[in-house]
C-alpha positions as CSV (number, residue, x, y, z in Angstrom):
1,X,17.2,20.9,15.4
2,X,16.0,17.3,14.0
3,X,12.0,16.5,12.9
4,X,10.1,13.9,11.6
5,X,11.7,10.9,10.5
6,X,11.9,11.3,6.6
7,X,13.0,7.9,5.7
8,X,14.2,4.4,7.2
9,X,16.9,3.0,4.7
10,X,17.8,-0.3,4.7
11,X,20.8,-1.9,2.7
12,X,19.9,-4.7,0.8
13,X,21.8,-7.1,-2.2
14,X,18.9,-7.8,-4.2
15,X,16.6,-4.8,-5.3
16,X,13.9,-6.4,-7.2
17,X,13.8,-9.6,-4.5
18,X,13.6,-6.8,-1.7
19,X,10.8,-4.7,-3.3
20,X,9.5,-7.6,-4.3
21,X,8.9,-8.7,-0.3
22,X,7.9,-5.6,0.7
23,X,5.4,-4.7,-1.9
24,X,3.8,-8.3,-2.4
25,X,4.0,-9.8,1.2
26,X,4.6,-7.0,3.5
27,X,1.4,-4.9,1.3
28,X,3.4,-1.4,1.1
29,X,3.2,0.5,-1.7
30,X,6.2,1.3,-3.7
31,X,6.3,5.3,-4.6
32,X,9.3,5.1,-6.9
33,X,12.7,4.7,-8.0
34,X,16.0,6.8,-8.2
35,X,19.4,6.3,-9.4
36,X,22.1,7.7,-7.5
37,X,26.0,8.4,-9.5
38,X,28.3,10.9,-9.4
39,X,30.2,13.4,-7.2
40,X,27.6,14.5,-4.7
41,X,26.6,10.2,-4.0
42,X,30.6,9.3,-4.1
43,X,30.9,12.8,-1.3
44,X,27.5,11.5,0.5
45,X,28.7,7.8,0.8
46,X,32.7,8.1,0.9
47,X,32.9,5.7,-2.1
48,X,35.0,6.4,-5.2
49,X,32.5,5.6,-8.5
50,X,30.0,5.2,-6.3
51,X,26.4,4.0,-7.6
52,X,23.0,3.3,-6.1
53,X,19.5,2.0,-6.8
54,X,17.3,3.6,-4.4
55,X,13.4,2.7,-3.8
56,X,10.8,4.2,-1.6
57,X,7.8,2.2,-0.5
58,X,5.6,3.1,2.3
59,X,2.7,1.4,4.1
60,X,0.8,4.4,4.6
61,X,-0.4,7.4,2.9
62,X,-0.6,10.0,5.9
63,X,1.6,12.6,5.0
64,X,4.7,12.7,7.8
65,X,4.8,8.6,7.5
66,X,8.0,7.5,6.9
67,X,9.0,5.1,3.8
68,X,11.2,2.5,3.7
69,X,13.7,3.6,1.7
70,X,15.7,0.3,-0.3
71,X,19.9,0.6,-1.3
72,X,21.2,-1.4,-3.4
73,X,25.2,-0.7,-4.4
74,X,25.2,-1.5,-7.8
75,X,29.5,-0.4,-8.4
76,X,30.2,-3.2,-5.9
77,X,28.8,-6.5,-4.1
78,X,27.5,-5.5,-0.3
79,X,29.1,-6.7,2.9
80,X,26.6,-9.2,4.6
81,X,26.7,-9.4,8.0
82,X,23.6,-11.7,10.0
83,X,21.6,-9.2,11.9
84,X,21.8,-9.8,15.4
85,X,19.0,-8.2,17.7
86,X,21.9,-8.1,20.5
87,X,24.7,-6.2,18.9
88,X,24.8,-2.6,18.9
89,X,23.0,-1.0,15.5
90,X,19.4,-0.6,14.4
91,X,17.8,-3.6,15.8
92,X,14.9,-3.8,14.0
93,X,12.2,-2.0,11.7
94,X,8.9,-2.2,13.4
95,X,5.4,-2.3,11.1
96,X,1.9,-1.7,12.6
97,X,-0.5,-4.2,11.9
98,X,-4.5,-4.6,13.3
99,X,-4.2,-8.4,12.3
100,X,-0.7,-9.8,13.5
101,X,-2.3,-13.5,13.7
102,X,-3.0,-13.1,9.8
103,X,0.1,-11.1,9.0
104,X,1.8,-14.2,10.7
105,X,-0.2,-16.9,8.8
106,X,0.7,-15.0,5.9
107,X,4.6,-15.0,6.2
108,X,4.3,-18.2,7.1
109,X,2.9,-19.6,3.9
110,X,5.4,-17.3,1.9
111,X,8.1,-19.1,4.2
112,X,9.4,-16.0,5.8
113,X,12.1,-16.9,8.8
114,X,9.7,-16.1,11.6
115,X,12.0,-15.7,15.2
116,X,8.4,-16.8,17.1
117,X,4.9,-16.7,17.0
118,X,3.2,-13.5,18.0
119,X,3.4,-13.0,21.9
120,X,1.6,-10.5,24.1
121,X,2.9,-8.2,26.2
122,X,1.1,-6.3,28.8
123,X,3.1,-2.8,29.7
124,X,0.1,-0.6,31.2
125,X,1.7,-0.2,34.1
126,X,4.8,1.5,32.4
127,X,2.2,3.8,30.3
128,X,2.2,1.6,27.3
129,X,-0.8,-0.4,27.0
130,X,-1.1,-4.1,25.5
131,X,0.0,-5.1,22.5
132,X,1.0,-8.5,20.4
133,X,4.5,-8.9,18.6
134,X,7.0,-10.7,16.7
135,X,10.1,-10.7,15.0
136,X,11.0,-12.3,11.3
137,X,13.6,-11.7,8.5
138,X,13.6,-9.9,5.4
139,X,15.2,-11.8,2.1
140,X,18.8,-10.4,3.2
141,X,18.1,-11.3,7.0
142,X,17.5,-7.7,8.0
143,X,15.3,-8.2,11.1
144,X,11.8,-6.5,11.2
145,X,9.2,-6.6,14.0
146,X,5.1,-6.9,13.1
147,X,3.3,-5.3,16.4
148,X,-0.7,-4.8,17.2
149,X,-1.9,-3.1,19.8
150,X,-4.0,-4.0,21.6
């Protein structure tokens, strides 16, 4: 019944700050721009004079690789709640990198909230291999995970 992931969206108050990070310091591309009004996006979101900017940018050009897709409300001011990597939602937003020490050296000097340093993990006994990881924040907090494998 379901596919490929299409899209990851991610809710965010500050469209040009957010495609900002993701485009200049994350390195995605941004494919475009949409804005969403009228009956279909009030049915779709189950808001009265609802209205949306909506941006795609993607880190890959394989066809079947999910964008990020960006939300910002623009008929009201979004609820912010911290992320938490222990309450029940999407956790996280995980980007493949083959240099996570430079990736992290590079958020670093762009003062991106980093939750550690990168750490290995060894998980060839469960199938997975080896592979380096961290977690940092996004301009609105949203957590996001940077992994190599190893």
């Amino acid at each position: 019944m379901t596919g490929k992931i299409y899209h990851v969206g991610l809710t965010v108050s500050d469209m040009d700050r957010s495609i900002a990070f993701y485009r200049d310091i994350l390195g995605l591309q941004f494919q475009g721009e949409i804005f969403m009004d009228g009956p279909e996006t009030e049915a779709m979101f189950q808001r009265k004079n609802c209205q949306a900017r909506v941006a795609y940018l993607n880190g890959s050009k394989e066809i079947g690789m999910p964008p990020v897709e960006l939300i910002q409300f623009t008929d009201a001011k979004s609820r912010e709640i911290p992320s938490d990597l222990f309450t029940t939602s999407v956790s996280e937003l995980c980007f493949y990198t083959e240099d996570i020490d430079a990736v992290y050296k590079v958020l670093q000097e762009h003062d991106v909230i980093c939750l550690s340093a990168p750490q290995s993990f060894d998980f060839t006994s469960s199938g997975f291999g080896k592979s380096k990881a961290f977690y940092f924040r996004d301009p609105d907090g949203i957590i996001l995970e940077m992994m190599q494998p190893l």
